[in-house]
N, C-alpha and C positions, 0 to 999 in steps of 0.2 A: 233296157232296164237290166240291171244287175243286181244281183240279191247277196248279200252277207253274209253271213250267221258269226257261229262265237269264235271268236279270235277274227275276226274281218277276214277269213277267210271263205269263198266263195263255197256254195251251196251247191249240190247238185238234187236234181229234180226227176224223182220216174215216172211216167204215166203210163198206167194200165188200162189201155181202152181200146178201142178197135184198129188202133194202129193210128200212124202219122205216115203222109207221105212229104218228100221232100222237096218241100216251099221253099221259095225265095230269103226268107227273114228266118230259116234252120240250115240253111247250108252252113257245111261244116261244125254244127254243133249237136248232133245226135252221134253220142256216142257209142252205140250198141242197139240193136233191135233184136227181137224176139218173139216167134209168132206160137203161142202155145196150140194153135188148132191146125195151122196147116205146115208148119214144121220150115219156114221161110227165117234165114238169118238175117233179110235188109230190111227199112223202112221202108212201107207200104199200108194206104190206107184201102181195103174196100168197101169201106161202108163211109167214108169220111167225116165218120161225128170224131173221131181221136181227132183229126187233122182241125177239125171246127173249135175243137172245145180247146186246145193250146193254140189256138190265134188267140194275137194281142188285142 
């Protein structure tokens, strides 16, 4: 699924949640992570409701 917006130009999407770890159907499309409580710059989930709640 690919999303749009104005001028048919692609959309980009942040999610703020407990993190996302790096599934099979995100490789290569998480551009940036950032962990405000333990200070970690990559994708990682340990609680995995981030990683639950952006499954399709």
């Amino acid at each position: 699924m690919e999303w749009f917006g104005h001028r048919n130009m692609p959309v980009g999407i942040a999610i703020l949640d407990t993190g996302v770890a790096q599934v099979d159907d995100l490789q290569g499309r998480i551009v940036a992570a950032v962990d405000f409580v333990n200070g970690r710059n990559y994708p990682y989930d340990n609680n995995a409701h981030g990683t639950q709640v952006r499954s399709r």
